[in-house]
N, C-alpha and C positions, 0 to 999 in steps of 0.2 A: 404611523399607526396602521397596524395589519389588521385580517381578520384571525379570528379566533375559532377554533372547531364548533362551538356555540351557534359561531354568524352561515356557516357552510350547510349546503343543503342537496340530496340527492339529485341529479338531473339539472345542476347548474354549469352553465357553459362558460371559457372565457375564450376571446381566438387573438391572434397577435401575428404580424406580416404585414407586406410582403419582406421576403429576401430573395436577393439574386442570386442564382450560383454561378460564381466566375471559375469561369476556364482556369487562370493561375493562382487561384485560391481552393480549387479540387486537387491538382497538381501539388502546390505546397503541401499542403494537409496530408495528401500520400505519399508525398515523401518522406514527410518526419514519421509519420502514425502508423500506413497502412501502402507500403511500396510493392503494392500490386501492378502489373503490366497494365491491368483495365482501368487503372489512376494515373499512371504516371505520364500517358504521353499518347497522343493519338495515335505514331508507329506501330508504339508497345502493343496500346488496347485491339488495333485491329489483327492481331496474332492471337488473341486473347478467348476465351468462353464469348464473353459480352461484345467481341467484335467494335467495341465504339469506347471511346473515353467515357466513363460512368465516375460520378461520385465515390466514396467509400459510404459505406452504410453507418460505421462510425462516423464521418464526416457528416453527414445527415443529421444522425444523432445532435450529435453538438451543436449545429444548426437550432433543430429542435429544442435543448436545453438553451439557447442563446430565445428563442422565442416564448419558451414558459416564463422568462424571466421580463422578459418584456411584455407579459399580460396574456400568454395564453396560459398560466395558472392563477388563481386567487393568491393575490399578495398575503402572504400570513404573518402573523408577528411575528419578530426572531428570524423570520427565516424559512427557507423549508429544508428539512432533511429527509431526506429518502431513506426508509425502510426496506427498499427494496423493487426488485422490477421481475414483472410477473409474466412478460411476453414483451418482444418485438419481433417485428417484420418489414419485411422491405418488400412488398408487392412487388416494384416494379424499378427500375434502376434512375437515378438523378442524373441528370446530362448538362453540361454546362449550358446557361441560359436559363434554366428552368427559374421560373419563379414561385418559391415556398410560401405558403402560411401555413400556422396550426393553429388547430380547436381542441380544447381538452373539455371533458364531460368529467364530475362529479359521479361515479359509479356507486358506489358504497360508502357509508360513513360509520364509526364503529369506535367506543370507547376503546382505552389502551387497559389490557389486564394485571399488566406488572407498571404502569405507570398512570396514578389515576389523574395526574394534573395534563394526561394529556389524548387526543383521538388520534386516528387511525383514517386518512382519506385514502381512498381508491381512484388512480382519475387516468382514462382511458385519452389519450394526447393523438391526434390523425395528422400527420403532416400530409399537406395536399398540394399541386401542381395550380397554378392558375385556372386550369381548365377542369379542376376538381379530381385529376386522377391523384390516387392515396397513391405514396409513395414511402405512409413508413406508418406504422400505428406502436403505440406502446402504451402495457397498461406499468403503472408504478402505483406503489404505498409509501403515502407520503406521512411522516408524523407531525399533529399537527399542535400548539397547546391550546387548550380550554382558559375563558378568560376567569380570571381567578375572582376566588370570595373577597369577598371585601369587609 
């Protein structure tokens, strides 16, 4: 039993973490996804912009949707589907070791116009370092359904 656009409310928080980032789990992930020199190998990365083995910002990412799913979004009925992502950043790069959590905020909530059985959430998601450095922020619209007449 999920929640329903009904049950959600402005300025509602959910957070969900830790995760580790393992050194041959940034490494995998760039090499299938994103075989960047600053992913794939510490030789590589030190030739590299970032000088150091870093994350992929995708790898983050996914990370992140691995952490909305385990409680830092409102469980919703159905499911949730994503209308859309309105902004990411990656402030500062992920290094293996680092330990993740995120916090998503309820920003906006907003009937659907061409779909009346269902809303419109807004929710601003901060992946953050142990030591509270942001390391990735993303706002998404998620759609959401209203619980039905009875």
């Amino acid at each position: 039993m999920g929640l329903h656009f009904d049950d959600l409310f402005v300025g509602q928080t959910f957070s969900a973490g830790p995760v580790t980032m393992e050194r041959d789990r940034i490494i995998s992930f760039a090499r299938e996804f994103d075989p960047q020199p600053m992913h794939l190998s510490e030789e590589q990365a030190e030739a590299s912009i970032s000088g150091k083995l870093i994350a992929s910002g995708w790898h983050t990412a996914s990370v992140t949707m691995r952490l909305l799913v385990d409680g830092a979004s409102p469980k919703l009925a159905g499911g949730s589907v994503g209308a859309g992502i309105e902004g990411i950043t990656w402030p500062v790069p992920v290094v293996p070791g680092d330990v993740l959590s995120a916090t998503s905020e309820i920003i906006e909530l907003r009937e659907s116009r061409s779909r009346p059985g269902r809303g419109l959430m807004k929710l601003k998601t901060t992946t953050t370092r142990a030591d509270g450095t942001i390391v990735q922020t993303i706002t998404a619209v998620i759609m959401v359904p209203k619980r039905p007449l009875i």
